[in-house]
N, CA, C and O atoms as a CHARMM CRD file, in Angstrom:
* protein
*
  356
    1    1 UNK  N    -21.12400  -3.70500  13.36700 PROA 1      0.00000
    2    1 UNK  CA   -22.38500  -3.06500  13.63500 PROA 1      0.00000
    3    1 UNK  C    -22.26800  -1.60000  13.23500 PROA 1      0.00000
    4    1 UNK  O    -21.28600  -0.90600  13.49800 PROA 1      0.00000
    5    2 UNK  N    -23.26800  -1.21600  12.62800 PROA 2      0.00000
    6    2 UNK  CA   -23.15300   0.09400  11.96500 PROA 2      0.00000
    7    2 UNK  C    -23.67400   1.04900  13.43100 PROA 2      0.00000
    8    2 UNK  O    -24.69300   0.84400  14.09200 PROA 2      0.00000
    9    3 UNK  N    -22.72300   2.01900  13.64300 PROA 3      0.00000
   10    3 UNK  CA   -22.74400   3.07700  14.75500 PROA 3      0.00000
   11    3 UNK  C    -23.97700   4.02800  14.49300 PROA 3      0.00000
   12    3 UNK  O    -24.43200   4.61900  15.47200 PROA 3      0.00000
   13    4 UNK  N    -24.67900   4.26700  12.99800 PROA 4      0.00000
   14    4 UNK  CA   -25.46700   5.22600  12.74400 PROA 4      0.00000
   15    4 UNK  C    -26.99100   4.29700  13.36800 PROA 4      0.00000
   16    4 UNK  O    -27.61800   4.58500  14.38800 PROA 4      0.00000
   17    5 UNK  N    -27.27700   3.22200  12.46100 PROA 5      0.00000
   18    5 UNK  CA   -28.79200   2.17800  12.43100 PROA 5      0.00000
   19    5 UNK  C    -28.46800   1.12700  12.97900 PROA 5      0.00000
   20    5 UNK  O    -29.13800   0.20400  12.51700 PROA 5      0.00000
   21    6 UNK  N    -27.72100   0.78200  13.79100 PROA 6      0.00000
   22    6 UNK  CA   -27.30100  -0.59900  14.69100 PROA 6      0.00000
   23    6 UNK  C    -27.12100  -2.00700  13.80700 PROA 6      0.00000
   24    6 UNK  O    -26.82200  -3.08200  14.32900 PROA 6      0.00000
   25    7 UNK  N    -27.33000  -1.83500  12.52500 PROA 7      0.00000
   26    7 UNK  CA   -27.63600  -2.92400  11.45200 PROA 7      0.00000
   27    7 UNK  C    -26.38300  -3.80500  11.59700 PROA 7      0.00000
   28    7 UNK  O    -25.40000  -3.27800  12.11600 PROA 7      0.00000
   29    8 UNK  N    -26.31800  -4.89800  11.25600 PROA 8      0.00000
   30    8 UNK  CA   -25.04700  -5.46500  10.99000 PROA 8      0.00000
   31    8 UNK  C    -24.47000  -5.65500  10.31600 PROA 8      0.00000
   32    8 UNK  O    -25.16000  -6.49000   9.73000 PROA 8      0.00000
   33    9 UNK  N    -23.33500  -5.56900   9.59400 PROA 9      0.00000
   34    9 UNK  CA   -22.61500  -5.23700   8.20800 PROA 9      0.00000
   35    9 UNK  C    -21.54700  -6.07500   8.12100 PROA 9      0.00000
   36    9 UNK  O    -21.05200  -6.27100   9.23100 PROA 9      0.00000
   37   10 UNK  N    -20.92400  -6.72300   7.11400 PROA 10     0.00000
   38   10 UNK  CA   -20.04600  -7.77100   6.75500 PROA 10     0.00000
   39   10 UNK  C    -19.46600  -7.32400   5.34900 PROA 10     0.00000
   40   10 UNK  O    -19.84800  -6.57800   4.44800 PROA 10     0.00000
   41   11 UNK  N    -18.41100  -8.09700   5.57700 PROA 11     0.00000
   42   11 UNK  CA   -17.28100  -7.43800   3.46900 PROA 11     0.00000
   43   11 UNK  C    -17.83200  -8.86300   3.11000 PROA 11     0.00000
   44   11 UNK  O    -17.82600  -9.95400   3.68100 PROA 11     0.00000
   45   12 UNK  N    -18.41300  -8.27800   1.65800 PROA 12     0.00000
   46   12 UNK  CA   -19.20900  -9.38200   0.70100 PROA 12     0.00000
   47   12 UNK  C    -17.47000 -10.14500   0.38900 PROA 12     0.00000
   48   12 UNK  O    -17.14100 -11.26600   0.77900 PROA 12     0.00000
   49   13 UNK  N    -16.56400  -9.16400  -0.40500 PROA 13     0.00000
   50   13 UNK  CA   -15.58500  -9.70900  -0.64900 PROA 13     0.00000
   51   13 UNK  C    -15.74100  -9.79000  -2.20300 PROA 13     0.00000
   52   13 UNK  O    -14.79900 -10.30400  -2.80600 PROA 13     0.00000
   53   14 UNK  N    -16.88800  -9.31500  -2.97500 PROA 14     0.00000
   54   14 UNK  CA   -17.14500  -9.49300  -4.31900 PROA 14     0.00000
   55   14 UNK  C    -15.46100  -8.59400  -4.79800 PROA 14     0.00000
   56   14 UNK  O    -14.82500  -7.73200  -4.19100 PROA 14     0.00000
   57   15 UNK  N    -15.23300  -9.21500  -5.98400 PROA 15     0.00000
   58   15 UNK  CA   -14.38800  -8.16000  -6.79600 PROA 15     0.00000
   59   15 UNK  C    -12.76500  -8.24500  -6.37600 PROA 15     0.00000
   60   15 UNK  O    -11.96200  -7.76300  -7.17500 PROA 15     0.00000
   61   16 UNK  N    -12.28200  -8.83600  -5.16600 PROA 16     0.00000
   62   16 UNK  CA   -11.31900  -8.74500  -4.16600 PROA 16     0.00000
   63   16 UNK  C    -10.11800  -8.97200  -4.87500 PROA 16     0.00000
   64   16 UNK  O     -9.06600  -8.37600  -4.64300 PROA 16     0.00000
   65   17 UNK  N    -10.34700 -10.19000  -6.09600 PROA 17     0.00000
   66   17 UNK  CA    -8.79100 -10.60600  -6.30500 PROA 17     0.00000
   67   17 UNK  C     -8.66100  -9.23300  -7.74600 PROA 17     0.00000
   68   17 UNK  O     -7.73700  -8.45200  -7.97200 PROA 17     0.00000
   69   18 UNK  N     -9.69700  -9.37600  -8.31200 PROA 18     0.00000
   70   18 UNK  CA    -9.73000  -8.26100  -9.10400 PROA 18     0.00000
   71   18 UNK  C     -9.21200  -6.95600  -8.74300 PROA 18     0.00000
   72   18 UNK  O     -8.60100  -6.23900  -9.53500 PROA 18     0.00000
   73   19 UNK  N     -9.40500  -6.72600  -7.81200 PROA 19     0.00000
   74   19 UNK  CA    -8.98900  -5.36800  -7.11600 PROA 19     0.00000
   75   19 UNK  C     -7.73500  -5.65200  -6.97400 PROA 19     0.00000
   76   19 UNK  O     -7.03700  -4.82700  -7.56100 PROA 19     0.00000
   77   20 UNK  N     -7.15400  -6.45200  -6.45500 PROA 20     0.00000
   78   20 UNK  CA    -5.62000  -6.73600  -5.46500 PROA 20     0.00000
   79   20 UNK  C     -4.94900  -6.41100  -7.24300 PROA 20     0.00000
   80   20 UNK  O     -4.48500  -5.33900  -7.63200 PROA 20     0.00000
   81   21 UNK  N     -5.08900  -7.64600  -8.02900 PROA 21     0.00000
   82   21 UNK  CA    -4.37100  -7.44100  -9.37700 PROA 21     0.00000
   83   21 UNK  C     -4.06100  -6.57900 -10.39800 PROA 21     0.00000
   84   21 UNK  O     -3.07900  -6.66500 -11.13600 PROA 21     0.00000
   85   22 UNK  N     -5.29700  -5.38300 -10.42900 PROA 22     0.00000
   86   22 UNK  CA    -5.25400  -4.61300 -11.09300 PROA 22     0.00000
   87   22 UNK  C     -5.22500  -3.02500 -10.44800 PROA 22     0.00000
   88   22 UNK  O     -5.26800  -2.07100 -11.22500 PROA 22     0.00000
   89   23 UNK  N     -5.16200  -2.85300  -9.23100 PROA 23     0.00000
   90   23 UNK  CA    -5.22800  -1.90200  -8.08300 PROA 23     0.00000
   91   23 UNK  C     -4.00100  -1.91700  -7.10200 PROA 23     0.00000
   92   23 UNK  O     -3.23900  -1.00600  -6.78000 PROA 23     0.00000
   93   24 UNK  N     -4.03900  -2.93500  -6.81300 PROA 24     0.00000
   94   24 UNK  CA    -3.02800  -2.94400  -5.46600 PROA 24     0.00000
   95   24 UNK  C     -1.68400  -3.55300  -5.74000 PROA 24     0.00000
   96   24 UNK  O     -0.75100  -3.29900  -4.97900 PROA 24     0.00000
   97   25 UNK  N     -1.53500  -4.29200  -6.70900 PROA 25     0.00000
   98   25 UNK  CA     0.07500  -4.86400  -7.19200 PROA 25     0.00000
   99   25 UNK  C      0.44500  -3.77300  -8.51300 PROA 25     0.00000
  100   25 UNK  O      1.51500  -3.99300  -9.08100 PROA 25     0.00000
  101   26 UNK  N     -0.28400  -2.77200  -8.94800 PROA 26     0.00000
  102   26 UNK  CA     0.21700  -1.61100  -9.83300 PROA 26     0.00000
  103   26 UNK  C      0.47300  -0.10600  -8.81800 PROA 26     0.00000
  104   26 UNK  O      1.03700   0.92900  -9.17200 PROA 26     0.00000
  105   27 UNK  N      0.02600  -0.33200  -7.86500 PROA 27     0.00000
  106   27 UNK  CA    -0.00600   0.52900  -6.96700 PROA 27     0.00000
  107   27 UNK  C      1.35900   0.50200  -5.78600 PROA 27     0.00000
  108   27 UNK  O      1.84000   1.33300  -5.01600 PROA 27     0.00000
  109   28 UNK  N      1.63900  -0.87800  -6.12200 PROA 28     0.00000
  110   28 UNK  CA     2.69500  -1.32000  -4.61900 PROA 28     0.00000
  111   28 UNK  C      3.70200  -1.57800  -5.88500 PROA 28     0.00000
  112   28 UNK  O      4.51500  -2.15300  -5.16200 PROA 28     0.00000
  113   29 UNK  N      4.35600  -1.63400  -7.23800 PROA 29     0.00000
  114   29 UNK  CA     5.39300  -1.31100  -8.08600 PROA 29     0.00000
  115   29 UNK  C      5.49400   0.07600  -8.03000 PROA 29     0.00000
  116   29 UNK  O      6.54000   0.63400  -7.70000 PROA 29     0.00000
  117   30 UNK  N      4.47100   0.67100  -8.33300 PROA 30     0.00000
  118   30 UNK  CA     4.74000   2.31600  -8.53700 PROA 30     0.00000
  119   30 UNK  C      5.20500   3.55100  -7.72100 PROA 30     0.00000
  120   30 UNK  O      5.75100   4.60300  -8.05400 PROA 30     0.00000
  121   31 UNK  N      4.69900   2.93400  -6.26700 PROA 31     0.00000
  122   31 UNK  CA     5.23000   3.66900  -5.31200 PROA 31     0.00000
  123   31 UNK  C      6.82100   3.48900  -5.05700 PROA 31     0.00000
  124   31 UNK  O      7.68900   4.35100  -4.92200 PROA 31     0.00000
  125   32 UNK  N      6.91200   1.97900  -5.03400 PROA 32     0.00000
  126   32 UNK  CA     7.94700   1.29100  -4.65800 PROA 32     0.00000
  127   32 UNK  C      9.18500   2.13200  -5.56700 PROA 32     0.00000
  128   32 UNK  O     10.09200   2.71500  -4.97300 PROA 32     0.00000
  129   33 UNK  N      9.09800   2.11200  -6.94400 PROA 33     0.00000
  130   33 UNK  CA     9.37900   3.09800  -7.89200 PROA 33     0.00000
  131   33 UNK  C      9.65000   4.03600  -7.66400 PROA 33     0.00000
  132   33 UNK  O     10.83700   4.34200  -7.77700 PROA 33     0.00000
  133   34 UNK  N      8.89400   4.78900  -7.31400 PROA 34     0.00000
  134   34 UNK  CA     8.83400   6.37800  -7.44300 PROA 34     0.00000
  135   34 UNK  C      9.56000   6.32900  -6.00900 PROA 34     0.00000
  136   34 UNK  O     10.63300   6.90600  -6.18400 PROA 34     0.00000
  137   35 UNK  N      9.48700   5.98500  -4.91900 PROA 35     0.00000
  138   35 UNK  CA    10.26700   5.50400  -3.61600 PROA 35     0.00000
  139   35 UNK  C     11.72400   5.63200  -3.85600 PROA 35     0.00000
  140   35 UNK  O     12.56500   6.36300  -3.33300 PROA 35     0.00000
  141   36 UNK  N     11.80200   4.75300  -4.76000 PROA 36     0.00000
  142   36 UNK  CA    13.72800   4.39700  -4.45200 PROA 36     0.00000
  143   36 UNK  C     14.03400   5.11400  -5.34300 PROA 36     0.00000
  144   36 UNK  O     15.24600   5.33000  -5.35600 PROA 36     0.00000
  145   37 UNK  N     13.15500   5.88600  -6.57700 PROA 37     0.00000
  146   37 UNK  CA    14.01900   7.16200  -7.39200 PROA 37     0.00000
  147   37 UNK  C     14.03800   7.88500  -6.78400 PROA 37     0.00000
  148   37 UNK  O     15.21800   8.23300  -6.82400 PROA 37     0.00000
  149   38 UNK  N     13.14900   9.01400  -5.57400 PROA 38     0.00000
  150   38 UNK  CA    13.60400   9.85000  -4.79400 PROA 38     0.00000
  151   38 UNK  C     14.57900   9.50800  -3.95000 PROA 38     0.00000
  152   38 UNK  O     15.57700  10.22800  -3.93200 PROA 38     0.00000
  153   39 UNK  N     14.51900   8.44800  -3.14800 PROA 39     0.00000
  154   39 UNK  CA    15.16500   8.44100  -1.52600 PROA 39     0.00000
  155   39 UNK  C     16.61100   8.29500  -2.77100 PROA 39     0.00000
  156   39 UNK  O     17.53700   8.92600  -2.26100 PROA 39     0.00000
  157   40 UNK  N     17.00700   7.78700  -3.95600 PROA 40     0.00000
  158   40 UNK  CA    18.37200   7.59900  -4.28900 PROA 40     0.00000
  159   40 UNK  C     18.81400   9.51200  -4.10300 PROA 40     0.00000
  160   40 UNK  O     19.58400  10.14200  -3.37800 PROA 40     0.00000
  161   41 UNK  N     18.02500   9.79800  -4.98400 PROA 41     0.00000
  162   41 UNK  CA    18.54900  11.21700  -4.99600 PROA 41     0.00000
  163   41 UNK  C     18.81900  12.05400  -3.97500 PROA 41     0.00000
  164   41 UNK  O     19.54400  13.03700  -4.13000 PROA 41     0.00000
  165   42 UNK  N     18.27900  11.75200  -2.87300 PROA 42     0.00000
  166   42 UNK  CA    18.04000  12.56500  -1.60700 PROA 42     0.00000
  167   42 UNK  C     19.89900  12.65100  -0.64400 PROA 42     0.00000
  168   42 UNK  O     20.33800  11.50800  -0.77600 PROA 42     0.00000
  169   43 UNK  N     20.47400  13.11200  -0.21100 PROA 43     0.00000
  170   43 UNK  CA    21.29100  13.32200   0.61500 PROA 43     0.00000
  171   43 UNK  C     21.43300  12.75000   2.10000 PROA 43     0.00000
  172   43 UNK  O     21.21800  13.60300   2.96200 PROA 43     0.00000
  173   44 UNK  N     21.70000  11.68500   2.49100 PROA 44     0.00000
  174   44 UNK  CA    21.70900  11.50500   3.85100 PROA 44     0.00000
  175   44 UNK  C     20.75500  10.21000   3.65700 PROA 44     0.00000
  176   44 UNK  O     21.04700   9.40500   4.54100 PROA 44     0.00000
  177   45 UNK  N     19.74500   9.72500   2.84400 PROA 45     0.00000
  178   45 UNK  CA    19.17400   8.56000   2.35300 PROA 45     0.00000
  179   45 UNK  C     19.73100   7.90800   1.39600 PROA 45     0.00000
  180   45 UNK  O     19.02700   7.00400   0.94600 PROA 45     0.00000
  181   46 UNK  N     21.11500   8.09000   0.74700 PROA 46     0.00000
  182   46 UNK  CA    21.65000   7.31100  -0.14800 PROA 46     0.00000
  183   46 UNK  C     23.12600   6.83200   0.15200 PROA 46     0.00000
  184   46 UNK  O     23.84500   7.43900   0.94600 PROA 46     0.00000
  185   47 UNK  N     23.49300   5.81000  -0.46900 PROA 47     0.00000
  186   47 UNK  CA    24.79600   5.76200  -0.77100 PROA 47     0.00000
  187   47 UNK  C     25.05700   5.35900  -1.78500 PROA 47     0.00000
  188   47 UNK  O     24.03500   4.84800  -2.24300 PROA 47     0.00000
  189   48 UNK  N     25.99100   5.25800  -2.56900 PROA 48     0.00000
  190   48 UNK  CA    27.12500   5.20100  -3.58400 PROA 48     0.00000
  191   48 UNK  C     27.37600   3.99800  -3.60500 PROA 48     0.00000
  192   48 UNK  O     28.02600   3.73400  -2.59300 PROA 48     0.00000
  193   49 UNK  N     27.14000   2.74200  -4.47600 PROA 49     0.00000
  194   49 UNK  CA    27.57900   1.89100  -5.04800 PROA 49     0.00000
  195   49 UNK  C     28.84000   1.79000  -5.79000 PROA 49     0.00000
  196   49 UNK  O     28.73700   2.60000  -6.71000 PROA 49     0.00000
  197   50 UNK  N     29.60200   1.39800  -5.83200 PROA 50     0.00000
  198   50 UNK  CA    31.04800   1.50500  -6.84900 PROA 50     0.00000
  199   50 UNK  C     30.46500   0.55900  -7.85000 PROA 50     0.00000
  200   50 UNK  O     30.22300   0.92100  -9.00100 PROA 50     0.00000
  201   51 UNK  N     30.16600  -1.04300  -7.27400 PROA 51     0.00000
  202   51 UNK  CA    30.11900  -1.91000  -8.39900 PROA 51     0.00000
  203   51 UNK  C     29.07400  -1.58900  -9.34300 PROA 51     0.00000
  204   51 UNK  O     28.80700  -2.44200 -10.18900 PROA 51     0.00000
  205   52 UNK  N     28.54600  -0.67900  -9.33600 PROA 52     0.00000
  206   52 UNK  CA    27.09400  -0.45200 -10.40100 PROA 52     0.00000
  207   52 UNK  C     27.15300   0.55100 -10.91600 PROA 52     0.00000
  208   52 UNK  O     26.47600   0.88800 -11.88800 PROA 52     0.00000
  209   53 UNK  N     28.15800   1.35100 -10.22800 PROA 53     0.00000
  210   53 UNK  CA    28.01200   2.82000 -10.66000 PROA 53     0.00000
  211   53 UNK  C     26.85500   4.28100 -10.29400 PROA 53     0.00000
  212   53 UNK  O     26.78600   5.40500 -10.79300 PROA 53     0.00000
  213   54 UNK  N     26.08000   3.60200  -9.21800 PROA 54     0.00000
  214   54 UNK  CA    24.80400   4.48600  -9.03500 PROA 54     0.00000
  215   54 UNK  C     24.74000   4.65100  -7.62300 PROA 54     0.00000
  216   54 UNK  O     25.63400   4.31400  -6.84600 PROA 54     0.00000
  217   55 UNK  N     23.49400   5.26000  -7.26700 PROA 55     0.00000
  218   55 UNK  CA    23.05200   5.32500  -6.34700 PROA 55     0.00000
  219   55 UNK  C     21.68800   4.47600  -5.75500 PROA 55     0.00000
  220   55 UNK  O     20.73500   4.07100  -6.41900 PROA 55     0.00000
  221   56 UNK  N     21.84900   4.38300  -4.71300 PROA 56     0.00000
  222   56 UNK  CA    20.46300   3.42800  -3.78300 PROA 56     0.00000
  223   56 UNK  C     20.12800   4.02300  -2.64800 PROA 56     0.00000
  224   56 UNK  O     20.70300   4.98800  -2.14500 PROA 56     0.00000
  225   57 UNK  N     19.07600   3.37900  -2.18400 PROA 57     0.00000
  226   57 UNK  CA    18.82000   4.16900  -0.93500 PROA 57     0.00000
  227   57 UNK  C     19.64000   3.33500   0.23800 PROA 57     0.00000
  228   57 UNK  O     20.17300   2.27400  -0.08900 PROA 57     0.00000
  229   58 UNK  N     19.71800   3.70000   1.29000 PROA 58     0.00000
  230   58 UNK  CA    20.31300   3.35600   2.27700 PROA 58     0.00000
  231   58 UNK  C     19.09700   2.82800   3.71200 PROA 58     0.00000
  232   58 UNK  O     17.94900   3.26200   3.62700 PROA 58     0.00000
  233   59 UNK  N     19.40300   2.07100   4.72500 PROA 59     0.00000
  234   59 UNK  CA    18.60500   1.39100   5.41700 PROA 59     0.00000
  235   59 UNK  C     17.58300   2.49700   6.09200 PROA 59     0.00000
  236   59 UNK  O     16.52100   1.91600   6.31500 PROA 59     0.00000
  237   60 UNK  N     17.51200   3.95000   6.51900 PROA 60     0.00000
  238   60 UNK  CA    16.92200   5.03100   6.74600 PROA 60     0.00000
  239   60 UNK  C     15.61000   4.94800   5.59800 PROA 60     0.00000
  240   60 UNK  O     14.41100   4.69700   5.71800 PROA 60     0.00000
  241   61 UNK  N     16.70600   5.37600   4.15800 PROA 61     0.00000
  242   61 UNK  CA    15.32200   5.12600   3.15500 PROA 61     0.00000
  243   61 UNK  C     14.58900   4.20300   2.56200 PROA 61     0.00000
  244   61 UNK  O     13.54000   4.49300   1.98500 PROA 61     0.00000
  245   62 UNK  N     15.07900   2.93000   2.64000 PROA 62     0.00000
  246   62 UNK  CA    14.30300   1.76800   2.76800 PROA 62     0.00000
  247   62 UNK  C     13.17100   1.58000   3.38200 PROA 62     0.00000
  248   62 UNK  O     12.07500   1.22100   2.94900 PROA 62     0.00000
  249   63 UNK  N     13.58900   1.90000   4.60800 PROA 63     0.00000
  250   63 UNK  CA    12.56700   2.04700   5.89300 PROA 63     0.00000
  251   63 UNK  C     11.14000   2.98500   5.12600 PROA 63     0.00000
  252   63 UNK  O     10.12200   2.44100   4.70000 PROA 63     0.00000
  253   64 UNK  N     11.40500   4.41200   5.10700 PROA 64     0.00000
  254   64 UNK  CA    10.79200   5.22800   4.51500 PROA 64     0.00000
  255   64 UNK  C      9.88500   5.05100   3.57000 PROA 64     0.00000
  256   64 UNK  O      8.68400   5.31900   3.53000 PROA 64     0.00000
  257   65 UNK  N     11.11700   4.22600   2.28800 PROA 65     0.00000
  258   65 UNK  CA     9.93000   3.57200   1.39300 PROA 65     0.00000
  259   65 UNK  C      8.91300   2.54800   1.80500 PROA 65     0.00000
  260   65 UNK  O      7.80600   2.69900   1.29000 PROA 65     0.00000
  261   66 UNK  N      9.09800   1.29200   2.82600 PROA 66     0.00000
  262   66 UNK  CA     8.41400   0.50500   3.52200 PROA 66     0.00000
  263   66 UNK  C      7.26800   1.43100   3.94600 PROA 66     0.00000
  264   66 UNK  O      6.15700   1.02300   3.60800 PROA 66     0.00000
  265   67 UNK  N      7.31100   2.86600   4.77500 PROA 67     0.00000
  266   67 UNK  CA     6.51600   3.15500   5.17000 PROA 67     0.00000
  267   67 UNK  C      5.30500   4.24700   4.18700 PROA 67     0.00000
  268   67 UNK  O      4.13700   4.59000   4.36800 PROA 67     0.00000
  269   68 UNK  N      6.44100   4.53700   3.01800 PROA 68     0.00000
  270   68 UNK  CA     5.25300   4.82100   1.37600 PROA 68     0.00000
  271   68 UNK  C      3.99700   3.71000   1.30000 PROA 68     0.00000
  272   68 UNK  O      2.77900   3.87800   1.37000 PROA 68     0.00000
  273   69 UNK  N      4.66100   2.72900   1.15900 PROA 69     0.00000
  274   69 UNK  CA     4.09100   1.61300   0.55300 PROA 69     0.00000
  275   69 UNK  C      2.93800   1.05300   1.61900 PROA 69     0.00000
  276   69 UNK  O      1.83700   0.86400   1.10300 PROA 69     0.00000
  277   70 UNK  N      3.04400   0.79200   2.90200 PROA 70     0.00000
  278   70 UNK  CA     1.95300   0.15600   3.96100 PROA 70     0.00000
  279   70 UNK  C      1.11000   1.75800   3.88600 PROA 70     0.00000
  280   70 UNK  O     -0.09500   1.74700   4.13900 PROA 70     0.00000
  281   71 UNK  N      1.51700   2.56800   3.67500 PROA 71     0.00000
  282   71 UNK  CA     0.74000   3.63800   4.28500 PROA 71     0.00000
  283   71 UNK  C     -0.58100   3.64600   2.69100 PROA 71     0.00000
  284   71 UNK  O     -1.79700   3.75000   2.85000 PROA 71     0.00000
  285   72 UNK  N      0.09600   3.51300   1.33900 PROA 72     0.00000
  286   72 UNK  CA    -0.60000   3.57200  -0.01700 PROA 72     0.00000
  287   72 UNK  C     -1.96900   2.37000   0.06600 PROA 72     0.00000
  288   72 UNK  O     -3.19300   2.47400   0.14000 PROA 72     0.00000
  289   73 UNK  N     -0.84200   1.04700  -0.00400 PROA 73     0.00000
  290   73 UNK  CA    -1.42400   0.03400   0.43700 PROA 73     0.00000
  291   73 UNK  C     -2.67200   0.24900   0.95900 PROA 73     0.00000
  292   73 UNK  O     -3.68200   0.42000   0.27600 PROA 73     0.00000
  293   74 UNK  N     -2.60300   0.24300   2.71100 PROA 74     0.00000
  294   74 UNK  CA    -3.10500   0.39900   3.61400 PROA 74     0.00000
  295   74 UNK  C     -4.62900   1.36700   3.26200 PROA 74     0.00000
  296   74 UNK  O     -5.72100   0.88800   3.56700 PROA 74     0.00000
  297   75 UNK  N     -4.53900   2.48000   2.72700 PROA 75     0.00000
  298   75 UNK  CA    -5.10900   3.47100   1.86100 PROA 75     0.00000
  299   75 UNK  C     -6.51900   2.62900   0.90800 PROA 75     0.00000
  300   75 UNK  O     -7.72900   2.59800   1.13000 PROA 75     0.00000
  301   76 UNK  N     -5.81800   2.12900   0.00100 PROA 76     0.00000
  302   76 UNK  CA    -6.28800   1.33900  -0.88800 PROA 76     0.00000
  303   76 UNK  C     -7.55400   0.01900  -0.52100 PROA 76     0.00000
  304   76 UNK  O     -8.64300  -0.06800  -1.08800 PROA 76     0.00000
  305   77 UNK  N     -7.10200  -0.78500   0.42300 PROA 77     0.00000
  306   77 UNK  CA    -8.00500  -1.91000   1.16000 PROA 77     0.00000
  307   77 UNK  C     -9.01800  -1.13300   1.74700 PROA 77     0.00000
  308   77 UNK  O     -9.74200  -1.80100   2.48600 PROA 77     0.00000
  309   78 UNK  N     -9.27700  -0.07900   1.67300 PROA 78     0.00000
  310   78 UNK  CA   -10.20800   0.96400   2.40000 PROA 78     0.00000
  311   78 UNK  C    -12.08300   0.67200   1.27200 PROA 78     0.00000
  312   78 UNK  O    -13.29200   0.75000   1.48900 PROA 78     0.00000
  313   79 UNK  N    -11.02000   0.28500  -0.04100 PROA 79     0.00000
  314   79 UNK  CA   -12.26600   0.28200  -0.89300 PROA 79     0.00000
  315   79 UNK  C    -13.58000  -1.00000  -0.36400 PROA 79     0.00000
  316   79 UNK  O    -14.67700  -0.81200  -0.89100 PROA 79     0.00000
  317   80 UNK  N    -13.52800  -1.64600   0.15200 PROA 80     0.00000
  318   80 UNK  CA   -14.20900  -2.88700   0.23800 PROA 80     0.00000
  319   80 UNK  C    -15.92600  -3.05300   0.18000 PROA 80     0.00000
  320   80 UNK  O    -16.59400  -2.21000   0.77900 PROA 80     0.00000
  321   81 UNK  N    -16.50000  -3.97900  -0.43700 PROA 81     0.00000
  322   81 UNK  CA   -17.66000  -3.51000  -0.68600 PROA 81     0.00000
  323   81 UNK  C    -18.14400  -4.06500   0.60000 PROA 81     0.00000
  324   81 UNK  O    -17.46400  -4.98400   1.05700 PROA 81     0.00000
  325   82 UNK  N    -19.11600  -3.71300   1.22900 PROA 82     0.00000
  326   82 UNK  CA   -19.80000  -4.00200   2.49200 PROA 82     0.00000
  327   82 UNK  C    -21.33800  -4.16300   2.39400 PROA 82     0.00000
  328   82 UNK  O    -21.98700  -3.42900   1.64800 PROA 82     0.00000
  329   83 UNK  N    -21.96400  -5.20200   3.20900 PROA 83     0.00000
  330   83 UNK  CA   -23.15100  -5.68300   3.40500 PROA 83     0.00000
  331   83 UNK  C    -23.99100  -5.64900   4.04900 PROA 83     0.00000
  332   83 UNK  O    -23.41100  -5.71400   5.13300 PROA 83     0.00000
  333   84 UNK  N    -25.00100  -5.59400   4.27300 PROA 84     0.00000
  334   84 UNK  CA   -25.89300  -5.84700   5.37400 PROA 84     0.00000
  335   84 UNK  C    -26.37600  -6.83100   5.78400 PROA 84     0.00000
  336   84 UNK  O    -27.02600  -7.42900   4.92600 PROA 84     0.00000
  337   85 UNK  N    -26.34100  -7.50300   7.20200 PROA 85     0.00000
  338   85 UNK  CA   -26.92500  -8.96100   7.21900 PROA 85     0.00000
  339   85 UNK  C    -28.15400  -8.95400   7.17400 PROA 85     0.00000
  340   85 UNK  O    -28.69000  -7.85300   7.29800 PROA 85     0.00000
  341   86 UNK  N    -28.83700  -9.90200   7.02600 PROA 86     0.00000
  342   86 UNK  CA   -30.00200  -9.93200   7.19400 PROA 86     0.00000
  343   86 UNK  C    -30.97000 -11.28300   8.56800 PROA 86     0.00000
  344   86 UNK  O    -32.08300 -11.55500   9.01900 PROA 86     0.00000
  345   87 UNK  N    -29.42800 -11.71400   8.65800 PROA 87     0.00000
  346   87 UNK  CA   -29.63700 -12.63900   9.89900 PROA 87     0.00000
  347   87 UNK  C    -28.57800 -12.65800  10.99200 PROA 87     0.00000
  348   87 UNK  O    -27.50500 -12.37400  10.46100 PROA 87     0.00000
  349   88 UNK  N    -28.46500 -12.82000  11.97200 PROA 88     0.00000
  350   88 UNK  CA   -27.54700 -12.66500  12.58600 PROA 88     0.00000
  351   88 UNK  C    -26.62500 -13.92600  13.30600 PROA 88     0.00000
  352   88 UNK  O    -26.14300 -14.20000  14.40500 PROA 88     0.00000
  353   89 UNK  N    -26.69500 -14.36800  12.24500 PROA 89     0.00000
  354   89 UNK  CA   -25.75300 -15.98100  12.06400 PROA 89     0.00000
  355   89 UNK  C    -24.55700 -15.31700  10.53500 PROA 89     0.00000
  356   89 UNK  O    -23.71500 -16.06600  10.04000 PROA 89     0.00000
């Protein structure tokens, strides 16, 4: 129910998978990305691999990145197109 005109409002849902595919799975690589290239570099969020030779993040920055990503995500589902009913069934 809309708080401004009491109307009743519903997500049409038009566009949805479109959105997820071209919005939200380029959006949840890129962070994810850009995520584990910082937290590697960072001090106190990484450790040292021998067998690979590099760096990763550690369970602190994992976490961190988890919380990049629900927070981007999360962000994103904000777009949804919305309706007005016109019956209240």
């Amino acid at each position: 129910m809309c708080g401004g005109c009491g109307k009743l409002l519903y997500l049409t849902g038009n566009r949805r998978f479109r959105r997820f595919f071209l919005l939200v799975l380029p959006v949840f690589w890129g962070v994810s990305i850009l995520g584990h290239s910082v937290f590697s570099r960072v001090n106190g969020l990484n450790i040292y691999r021998e067998a690979r030779g590099g760096y990763e993040p550690n369970f602190l920055g994992f976490l961190l990145i988890c919380l990049m990503i629900w927070f981007t995500v999360s962000l994103l589902y904000r777009f949804e197109i919305v309706g007005v009913a016109t019956s209240k069934d």
